[in-house]
Short mmCIF file of the C-alpha atoms (twelve columns), coordinates in Angstrom:
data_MODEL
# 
_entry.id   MODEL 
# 
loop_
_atom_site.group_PDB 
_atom_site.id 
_atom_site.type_symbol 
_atom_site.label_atom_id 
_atom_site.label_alt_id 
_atom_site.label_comp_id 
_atom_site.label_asym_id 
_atom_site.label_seq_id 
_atom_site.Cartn_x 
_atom_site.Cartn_y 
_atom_site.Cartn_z 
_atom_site.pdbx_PDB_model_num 
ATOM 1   C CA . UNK A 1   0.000   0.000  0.000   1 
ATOM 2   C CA . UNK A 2   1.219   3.161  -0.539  1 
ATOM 3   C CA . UNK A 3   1.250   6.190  1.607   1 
ATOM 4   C CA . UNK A 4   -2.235  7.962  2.084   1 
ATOM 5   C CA . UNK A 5   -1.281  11.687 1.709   1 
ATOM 6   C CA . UNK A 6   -4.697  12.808 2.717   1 
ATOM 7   C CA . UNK A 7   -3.834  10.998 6.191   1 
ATOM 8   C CA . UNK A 8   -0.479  13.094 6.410   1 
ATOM 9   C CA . UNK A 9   -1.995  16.063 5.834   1 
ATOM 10  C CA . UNK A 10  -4.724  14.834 8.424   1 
ATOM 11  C CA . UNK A 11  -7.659  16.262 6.124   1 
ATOM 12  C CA . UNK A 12  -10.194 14.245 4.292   1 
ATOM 13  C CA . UNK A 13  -10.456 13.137 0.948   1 
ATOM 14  C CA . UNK A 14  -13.327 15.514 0.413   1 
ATOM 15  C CA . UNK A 15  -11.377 18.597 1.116   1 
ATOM 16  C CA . UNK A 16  -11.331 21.475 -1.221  1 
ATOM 17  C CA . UNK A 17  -7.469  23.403 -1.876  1 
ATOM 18  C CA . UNK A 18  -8.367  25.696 0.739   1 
ATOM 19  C CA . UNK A 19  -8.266  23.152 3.331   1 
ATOM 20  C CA . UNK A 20  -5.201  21.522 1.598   1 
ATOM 21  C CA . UNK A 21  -3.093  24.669 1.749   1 
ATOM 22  C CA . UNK A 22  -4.964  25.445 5.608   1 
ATOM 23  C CA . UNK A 23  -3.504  21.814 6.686   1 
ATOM 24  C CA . UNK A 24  0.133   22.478 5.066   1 
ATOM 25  C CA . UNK A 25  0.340   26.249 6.103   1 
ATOM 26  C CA . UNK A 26  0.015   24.470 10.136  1 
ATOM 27  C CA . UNK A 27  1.615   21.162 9.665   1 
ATOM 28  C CA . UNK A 28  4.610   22.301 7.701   1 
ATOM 29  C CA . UNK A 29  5.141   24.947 10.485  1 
ATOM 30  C CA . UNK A 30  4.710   22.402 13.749  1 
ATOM 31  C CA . UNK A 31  6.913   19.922 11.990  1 
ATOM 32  C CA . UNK A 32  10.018  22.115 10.542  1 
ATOM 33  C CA . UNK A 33  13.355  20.897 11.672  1 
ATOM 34  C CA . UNK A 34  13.679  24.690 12.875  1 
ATOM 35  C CA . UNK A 35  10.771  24.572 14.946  1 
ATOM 36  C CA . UNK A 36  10.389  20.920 15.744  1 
ATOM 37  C CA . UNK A 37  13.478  19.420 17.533  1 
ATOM 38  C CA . UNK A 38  12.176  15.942 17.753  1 
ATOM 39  C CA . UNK A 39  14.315  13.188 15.603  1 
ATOM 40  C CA . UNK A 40  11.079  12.175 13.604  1 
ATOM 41  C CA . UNK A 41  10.782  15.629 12.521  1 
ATOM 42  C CA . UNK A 42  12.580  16.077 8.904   1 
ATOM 43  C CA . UNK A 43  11.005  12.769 7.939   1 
ATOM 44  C CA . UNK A 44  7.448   14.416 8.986   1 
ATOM 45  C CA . UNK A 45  8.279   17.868 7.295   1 
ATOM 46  C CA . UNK A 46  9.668   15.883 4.116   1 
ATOM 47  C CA . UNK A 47  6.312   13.831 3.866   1 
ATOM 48  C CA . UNK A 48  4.179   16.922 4.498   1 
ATOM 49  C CA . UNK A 49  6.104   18.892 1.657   1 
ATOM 50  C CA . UNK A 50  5.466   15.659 -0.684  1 
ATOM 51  C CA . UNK A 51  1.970   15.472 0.307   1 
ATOM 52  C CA . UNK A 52  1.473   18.977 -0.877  1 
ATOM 53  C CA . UNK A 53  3.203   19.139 -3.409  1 
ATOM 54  C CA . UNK A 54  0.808   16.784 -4.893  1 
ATOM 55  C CA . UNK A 55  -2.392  17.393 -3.316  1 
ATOM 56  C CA . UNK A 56  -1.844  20.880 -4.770  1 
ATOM 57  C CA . UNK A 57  -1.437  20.136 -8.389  1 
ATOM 58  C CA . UNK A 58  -4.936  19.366 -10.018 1 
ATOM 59  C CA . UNK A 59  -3.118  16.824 -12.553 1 
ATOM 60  C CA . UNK A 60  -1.376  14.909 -9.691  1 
ATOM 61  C CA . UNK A 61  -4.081  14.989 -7.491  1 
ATOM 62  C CA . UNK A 62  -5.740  13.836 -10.513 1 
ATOM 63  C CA . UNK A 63  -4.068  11.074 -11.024 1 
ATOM 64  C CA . UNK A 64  -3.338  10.142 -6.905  1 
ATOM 65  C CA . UNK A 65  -7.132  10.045 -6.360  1 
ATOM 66  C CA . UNK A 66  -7.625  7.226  -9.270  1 
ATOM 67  C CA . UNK A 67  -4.619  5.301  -9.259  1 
ATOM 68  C CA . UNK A 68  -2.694  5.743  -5.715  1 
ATOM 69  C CA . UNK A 69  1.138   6.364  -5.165  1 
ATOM 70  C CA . UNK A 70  1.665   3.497  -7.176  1 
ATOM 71  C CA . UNK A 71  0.090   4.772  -10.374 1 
ATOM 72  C CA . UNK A 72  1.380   8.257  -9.711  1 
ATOM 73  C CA . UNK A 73  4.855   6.977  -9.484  1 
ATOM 74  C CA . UNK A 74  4.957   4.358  -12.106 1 
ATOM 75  C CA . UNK A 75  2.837   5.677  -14.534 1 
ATOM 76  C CA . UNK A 76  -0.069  4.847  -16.079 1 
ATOM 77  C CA . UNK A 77  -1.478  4.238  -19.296 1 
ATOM 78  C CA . UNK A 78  -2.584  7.201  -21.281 1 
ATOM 79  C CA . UNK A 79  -5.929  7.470  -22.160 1 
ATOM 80  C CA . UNK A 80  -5.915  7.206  -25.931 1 
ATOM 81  C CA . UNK A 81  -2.294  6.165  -25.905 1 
ATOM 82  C CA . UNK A 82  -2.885  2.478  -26.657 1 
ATOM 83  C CA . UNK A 83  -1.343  -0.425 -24.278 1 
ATOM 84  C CA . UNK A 84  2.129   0.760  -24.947 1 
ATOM 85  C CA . UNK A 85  1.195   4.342  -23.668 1 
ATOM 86  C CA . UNK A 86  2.043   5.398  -20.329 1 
ATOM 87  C CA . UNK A 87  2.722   8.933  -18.813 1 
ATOM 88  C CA . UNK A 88  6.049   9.719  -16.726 1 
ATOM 89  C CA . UNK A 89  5.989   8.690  -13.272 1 
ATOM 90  C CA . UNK A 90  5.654   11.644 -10.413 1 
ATOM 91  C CA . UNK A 91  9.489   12.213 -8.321  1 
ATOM 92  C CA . UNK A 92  8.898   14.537 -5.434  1 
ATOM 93  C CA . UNK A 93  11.735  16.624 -6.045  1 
ATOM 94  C CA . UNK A 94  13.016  15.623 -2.607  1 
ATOM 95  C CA . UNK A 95  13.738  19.233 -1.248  1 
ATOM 96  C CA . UNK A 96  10.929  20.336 1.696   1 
ATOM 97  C CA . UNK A 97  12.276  23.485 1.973   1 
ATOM 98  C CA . UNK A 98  12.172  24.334 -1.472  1 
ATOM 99  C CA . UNK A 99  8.134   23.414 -1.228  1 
ATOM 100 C CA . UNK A 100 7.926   25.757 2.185   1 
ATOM 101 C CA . UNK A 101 9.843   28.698 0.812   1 
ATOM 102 C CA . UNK A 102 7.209   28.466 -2.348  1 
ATOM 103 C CA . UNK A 103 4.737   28.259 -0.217  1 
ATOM 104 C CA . UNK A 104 5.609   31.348 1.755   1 
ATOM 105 C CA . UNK A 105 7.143   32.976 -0.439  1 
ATOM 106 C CA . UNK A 106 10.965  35.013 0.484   1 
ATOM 107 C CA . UNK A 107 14.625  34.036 0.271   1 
ATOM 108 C CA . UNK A 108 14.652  33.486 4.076   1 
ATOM 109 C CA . UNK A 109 11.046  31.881 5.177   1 
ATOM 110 C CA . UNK A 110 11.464  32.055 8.675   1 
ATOM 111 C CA . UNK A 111 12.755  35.534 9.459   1 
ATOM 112 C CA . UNK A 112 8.507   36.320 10.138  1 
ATOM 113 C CA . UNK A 113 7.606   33.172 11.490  1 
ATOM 114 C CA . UNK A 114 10.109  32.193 13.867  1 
ATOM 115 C CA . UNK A 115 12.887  34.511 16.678  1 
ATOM 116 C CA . UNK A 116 16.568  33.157 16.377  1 
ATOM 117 C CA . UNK A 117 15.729  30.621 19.177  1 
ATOM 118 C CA . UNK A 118 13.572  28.833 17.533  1 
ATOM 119 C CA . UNK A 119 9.933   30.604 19.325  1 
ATOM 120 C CA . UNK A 120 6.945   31.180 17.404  1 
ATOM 121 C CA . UNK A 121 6.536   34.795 15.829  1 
ATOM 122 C CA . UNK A 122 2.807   35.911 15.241  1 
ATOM 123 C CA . UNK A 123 1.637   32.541 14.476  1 
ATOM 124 C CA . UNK A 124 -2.200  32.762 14.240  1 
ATOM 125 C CA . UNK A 125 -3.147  31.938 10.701  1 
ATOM 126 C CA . UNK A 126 -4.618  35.398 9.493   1 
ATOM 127 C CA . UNK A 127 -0.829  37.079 10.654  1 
ATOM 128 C CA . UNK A 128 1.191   34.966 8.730   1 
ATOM 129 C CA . UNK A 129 2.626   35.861 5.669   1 
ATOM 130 C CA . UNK A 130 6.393   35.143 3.528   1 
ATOM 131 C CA . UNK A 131 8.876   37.700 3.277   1 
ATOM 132 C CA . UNK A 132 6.909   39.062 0.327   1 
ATOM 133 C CA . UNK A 133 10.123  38.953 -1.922  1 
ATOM 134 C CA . UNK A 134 8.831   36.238 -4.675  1 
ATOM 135 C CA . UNK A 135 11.990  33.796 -6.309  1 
ATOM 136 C CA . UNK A 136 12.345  33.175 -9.930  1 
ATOM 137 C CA . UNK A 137 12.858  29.702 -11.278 1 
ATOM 138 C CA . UNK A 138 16.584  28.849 -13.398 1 
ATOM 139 C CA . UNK A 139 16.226  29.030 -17.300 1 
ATOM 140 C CA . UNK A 140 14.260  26.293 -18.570 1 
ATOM 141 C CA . UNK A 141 16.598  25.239 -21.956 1 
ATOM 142 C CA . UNK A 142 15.435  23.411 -24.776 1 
ATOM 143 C CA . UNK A 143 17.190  22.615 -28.060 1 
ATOM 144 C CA . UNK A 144 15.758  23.654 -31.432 1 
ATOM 145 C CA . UNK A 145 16.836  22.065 -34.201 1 
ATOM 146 C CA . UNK A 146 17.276  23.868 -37.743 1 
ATOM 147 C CA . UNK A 147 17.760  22.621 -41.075 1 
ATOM 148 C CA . UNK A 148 19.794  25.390 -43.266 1 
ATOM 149 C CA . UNK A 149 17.276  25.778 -45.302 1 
ATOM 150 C CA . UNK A 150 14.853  27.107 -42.228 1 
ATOM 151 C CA . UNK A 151 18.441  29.115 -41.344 1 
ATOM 152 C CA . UNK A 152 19.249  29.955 -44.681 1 
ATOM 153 C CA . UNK A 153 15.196  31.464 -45.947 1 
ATOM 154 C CA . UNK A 154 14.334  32.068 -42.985 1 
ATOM 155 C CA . UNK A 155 10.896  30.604 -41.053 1 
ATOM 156 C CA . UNK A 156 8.220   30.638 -38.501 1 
ATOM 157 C CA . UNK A 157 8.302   27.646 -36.195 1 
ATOM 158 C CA . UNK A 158 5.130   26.834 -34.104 1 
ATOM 159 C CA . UNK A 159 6.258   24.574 -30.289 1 
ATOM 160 C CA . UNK A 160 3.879   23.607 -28.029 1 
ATOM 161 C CA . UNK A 161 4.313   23.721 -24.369 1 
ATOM 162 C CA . UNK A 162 2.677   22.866 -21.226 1 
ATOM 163 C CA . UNK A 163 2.847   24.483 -18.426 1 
ATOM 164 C CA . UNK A 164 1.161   24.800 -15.005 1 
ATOM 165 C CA . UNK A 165 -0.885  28.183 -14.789 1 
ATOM 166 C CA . UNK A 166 -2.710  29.435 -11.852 1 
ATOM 167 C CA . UNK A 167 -6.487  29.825 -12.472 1 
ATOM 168 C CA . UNK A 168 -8.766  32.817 -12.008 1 
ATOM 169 C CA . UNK A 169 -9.427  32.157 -8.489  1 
ATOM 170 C CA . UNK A 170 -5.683  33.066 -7.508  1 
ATOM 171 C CA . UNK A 171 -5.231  29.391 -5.724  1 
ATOM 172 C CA . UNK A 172 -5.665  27.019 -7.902  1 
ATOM 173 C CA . UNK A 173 -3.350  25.772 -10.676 1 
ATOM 174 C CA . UNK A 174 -3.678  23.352 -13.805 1 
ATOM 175 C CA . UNK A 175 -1.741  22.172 -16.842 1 
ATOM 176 C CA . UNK A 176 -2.492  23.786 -19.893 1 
ATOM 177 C CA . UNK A 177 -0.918  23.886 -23.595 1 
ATOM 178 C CA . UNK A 178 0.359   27.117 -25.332 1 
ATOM 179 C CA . UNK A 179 1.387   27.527 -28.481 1 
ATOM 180 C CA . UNK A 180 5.175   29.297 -28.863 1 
ATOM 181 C CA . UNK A 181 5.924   30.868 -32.235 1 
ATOM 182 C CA . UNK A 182 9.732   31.382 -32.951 1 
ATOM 183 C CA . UNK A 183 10.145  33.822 -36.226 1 
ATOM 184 C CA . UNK A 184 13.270  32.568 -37.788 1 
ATOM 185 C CA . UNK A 185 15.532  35.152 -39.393 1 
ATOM 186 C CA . UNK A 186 18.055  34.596 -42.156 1 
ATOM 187 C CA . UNK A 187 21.655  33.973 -41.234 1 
ATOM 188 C CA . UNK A 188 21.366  32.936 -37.364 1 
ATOM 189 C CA . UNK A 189 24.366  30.488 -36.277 1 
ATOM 190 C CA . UNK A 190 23.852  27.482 -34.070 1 
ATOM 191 C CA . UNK A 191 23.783  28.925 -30.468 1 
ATOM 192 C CA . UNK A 192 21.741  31.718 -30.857 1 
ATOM 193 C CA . UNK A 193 19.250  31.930 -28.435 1 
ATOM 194 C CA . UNK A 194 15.241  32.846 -28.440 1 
ATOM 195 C CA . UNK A 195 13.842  33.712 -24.613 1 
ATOM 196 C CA . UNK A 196 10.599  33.969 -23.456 1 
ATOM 197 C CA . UNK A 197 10.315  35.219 -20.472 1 
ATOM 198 C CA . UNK A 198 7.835   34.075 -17.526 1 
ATOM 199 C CA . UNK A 199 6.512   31.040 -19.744 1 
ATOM 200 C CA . UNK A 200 7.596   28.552 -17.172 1 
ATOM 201 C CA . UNK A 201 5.475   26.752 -14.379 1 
ATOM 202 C CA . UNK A 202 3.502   29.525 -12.343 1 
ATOM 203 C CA . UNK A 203 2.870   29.254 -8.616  1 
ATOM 204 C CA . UNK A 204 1.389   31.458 -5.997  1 
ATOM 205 C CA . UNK A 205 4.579   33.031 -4.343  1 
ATOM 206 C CA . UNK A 206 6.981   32.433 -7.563  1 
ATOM 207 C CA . UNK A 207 8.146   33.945 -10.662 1 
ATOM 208 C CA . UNK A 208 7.779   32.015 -13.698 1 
ATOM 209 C CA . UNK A 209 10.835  30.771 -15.123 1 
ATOM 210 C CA . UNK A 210 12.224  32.113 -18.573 1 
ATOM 211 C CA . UNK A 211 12.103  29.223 -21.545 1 
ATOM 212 C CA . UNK A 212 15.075  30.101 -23.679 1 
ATOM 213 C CA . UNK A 213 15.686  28.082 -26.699 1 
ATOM 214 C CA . UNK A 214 18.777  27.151 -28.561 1 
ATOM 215 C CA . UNK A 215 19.661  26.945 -32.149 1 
ATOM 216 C CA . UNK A 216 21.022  23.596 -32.937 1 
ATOM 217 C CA . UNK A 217 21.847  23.033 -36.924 1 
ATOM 218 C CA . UNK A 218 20.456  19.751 -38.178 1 
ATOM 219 C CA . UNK A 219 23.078  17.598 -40.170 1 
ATOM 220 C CA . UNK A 220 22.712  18.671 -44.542 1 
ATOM 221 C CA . UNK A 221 23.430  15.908 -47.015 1 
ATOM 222 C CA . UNK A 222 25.512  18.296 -49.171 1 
ATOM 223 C CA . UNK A 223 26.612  21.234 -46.821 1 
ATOM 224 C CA . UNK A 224 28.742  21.788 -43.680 1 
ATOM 225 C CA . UNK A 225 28.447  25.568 -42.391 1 
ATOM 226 C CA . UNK A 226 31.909  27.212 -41.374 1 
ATOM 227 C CA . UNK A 227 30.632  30.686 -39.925 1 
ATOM 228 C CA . UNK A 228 28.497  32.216 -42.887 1 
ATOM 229 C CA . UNK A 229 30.374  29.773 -45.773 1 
ATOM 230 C CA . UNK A 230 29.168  26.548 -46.852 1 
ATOM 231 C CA . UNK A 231 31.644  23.504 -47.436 1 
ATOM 232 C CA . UNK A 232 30.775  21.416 -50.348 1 
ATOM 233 C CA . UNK A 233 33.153  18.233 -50.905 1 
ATOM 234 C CA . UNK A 234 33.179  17.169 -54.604 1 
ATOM 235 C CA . UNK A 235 34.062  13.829 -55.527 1 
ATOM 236 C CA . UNK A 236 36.503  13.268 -58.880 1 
ATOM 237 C CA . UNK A 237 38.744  10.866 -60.825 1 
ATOM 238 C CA . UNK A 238 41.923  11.695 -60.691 1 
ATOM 239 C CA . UNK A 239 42.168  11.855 -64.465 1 
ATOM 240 C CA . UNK A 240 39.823  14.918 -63.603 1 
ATOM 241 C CA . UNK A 241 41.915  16.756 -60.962 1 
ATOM 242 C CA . UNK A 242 44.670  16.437 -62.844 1 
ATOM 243 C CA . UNK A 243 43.184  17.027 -66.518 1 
ATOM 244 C CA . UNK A 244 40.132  19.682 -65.048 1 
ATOM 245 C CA . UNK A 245 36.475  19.405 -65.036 1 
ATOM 246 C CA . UNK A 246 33.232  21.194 -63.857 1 
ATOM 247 C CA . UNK A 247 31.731  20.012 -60.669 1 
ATOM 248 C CA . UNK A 248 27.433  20.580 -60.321 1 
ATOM 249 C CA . UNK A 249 26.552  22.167 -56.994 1 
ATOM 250 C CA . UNK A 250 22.636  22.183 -56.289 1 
ATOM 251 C CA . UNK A 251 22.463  25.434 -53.786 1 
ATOM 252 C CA . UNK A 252 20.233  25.677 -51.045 1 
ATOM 253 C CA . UNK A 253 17.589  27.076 -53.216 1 
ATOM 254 C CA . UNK A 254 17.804  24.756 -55.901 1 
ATOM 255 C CA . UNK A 255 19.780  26.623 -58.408 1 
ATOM 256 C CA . UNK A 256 22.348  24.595 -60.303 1 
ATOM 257 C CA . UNK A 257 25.813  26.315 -60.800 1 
ATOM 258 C CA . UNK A 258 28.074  25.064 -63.081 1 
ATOM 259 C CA . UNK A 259 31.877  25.252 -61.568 1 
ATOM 260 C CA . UNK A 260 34.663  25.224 -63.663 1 
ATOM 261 C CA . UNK A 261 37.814  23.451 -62.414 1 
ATOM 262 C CA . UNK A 262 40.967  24.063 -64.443 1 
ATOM 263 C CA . UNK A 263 43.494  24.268 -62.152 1 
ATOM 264 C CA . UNK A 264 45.255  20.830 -60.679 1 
ATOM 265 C CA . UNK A 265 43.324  19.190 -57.711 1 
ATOM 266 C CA . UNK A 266 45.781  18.366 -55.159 1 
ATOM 267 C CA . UNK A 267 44.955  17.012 -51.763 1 
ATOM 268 C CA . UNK A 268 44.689  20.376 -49.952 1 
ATOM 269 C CA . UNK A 269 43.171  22.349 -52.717 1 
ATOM 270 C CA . UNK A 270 40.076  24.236 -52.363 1 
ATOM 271 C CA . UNK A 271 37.835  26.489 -55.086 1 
ATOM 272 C CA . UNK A 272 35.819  29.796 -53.462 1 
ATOM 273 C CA . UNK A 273 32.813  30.681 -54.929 1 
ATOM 274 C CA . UNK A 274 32.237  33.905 -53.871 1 
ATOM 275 C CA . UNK A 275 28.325  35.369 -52.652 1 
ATOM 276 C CA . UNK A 276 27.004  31.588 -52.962 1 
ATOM 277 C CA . UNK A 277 27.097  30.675 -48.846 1 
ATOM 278 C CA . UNK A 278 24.649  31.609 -45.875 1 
ATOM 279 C CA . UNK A 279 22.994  35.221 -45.619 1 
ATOM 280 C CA . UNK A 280 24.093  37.449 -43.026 1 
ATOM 281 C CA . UNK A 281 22.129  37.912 -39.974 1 
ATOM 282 C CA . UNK A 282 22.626  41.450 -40.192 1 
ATOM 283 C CA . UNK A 283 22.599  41.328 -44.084 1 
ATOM 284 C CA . UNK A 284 20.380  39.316 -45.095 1 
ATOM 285 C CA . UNK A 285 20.991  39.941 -48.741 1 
ATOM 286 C CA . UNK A 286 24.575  39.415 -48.113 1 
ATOM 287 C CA . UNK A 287 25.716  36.089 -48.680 1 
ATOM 288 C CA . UNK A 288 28.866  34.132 -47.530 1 
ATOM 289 C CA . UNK A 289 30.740  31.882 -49.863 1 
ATOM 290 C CA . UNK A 290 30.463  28.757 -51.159 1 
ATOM 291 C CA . UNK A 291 34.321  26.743 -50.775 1 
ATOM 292 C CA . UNK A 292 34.340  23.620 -53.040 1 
ATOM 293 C CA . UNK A 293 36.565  20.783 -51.558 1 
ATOM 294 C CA . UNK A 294 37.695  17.750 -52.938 1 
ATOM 295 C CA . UNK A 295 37.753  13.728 -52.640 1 
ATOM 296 C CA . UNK A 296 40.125  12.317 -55.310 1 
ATOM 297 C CA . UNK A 297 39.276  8.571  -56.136 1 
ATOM 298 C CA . UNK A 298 42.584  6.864  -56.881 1 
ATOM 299 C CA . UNK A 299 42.166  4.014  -59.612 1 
ATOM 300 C CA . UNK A 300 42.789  0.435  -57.886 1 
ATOM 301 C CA . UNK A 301 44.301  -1.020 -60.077 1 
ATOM 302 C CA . UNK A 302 46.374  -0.195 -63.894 1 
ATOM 303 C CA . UNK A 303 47.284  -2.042 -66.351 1 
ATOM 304 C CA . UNK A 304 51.441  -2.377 -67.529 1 
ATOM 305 C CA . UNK A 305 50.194  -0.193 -70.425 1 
ATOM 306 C CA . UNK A 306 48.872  2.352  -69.066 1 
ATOM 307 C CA . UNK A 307 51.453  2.649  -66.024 1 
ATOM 308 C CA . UNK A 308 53.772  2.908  -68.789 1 
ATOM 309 C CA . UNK A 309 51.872  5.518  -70.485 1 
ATOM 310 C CA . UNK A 310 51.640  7.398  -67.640 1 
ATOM 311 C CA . UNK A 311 55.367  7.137  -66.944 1 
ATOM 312 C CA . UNK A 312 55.978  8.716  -69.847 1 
ATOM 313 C CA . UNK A 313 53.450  11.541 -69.533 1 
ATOM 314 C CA . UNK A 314 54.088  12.564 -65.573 1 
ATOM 315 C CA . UNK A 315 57.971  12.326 -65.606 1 
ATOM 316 C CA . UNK A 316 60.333  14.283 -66.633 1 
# 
C-alpha cells in the first residue's frame, strides 16, 4: 500500500485546496526541523512537503485520487495512448524546503515566522505571511533544431508547451498547452538563443521561469556551415583533378551552378565561390561563400600499359 497523503496532511479526501493549503500552512510549520526538535521531525516535514506538493497540483491529485502512489509513481497508461502508452511517473523533487519557501514565499522563510531561538513569531493563521520577496525559477533550456534551409530562408516555427498556470481564483493551478511561435531570421548560427520570459510553471509566491531556446543546426546531405560559408566536398577521378572538369553544386535554393575546375586538384586544394554561402544575420541579402573541396578517387588497379603511359606523360 502506498502512503495515504490525505492521512499526512490529516484532512479528508473531500477537502477542497483551501483546506489543503490550511492543513500544510500548520503542519509544515509544527513539523520544521527549525521549529520541531524531535528526531522524527525532517522525515514528517519531508512527507508533508510531498503530500502537498501533490495534493496541490490538479493533474497529480488527478491522477493520486484514481490510481494511488503506485500509479502516480509508475505511470499509467494514457488514455488514448494504446497499451504501450504510459505517462512519466511523479518524483517529489526531494527538497521540503524548497516546497515551504514556495509556499511562503521570500529568500529566508522564517525571518517572520520564527525569533533566532527557535519561538513562534505571530503565528495565528490570518498574521502569517512570507517575506513578500517572490523567487524566480533557473532558465528552462530546450534545443531547437534547424535545417539550413529554415536558417538559410528564414521561417516561422510553431512549439507547443505545457505548463502549469494558476487559475482565475488566484489558488488554484492546472496544466495547460500554449502555443510558442519562434520567427526565424536569415543567417542565425547554431547557439543563438530565443527567450521567453515568464513562460515557465507559475505558482502562488513564484516567478515564472524564462524558456530560452537554442539553435542547434540539423546535419545537410551536401553542406557543412563554417561561420556564414558553406563547405561542399566534390568527388573526382583523378584523371579529372589532374586534366580539369566542372563540378554541379545544387544550392540551397535549388539553383544549379556550373563550376569550372581548371586548375590541378591536389589534396589540400580548395575552389571559393564567392556570394554563394549563408545570408548574413545582419545582411540578409549578403551572402557568404560557397568553398568547393575535394575527394580524389585513386584508380585500384592499372594495367602495364597504361602505367607505362603514364610514366611517360608525368615524368620528366
Amino acid at each position: 500500500m502506498g502512503q495515504d497523503y490525505y492521512s499526512v496532511l490529516e484532512i479528508t479526501r473531500g477537502a477542497g485546496d483551501a483546506d489543503i493549503k490550511k492543513a500544510f500552512r500548520r503542519l509544515a510549520l509544527k513539523f520544521h526541523p527549525l521549529k520541531n526538535k524531535e528526531p522524527s521531525a525532517p522525515h514528517r516535514f519531508r512527507q508533508i512537503a510531498e503530500a502537498y506538493d501533490v495534493l496541490s497540483d490538479l493533474s497529480k491529485k488527478a491522477t493520486y485520487d484514481k490510481f494511488g502512489e503506485e500509479g502516480l509513481k509508475g505511470g499509467v497508461p494514457l488514455e488514448f495512448g494504446g497499451e504501450e502508452a504510459w505517462t512519466s511517473g511523479y518524483v517529489f523533487h526531494g527538497n521540503p524546503d524548497r516546497t515551504f519557501n514556495e509556499f511562503f514565499g521570500g529568500d529566508n522563510p522564517f525571518a517572520d515566522f520564527f525569533s533566532p531561538d527557535g519561538s513562534d513569531v505571530n503565528t495565528g493563521f490570518g498574521g502569517l505571511r512570507g517575506r513578500g520577496a517572490k523567487t524566480q525559477d533557473p532558465p528552462i533550456e530546450r534545443d531547437l533544431y534547424l535545417s539550413l534551409e529554415d536558417l538559410f530562408f528564414g521561417c516561422t516555427k510553431k512549439i507547443k508547451i505545457s505548463r502549469r498556470v494558476m487559475n482565475d481564483d488566484g489558488l488554484t493551478s492546472s496544466i495547460r498547452d500554449k502555443i510558442l511561435s519562434i520567427d526565424v531570421r536569415p543567417g542565425w548560427r547554431e547557439g543563438t538563443k530565443i527567450t521567453f520570459q515568464n513562460e515557465g510553471d507559475q505558482g502562488p509566491n513564484i516567478i515564472p521561469a524564462d524558456i530560452i531556446f537554442l539553435v542547434k543546426e540539423k546535419p545537410h546531405p551536401r553542406f557543412r556551415r563554417q561561420g556564414n560559408d558553406l563547405i561542399y566536398t566534390a568527388n573526382i577521378q583523378l584523371g579529372k583533378a589532374l586534366t580539369g572538369c566542372t563540378v554541379e553544386v545544387e544550392t540551397l535554393d535549388e539553383r544549379l551552378l556550373n563550376i569550372p575546375i581548371n586548375d590541378i586538384v591536389h589534396p589540400t586544394y580548395h575552389k571559393v565561390v564567392p556570394g554563394e554561402g549563408m545570408r548574413l544575420p545582419k545582411e540578409p541579402n549578403v551572402k557568404g561563400d560557397l568553398i568547393i573541396q575535394f575527394h580524389i578517387h585513386f584508380p585500384e588497379h592499372l594495367t602495364p600499359h597504361k602505367k607505362q603511359l603514364l610514366h611517360k606523360a608525368l615524368l620528366v
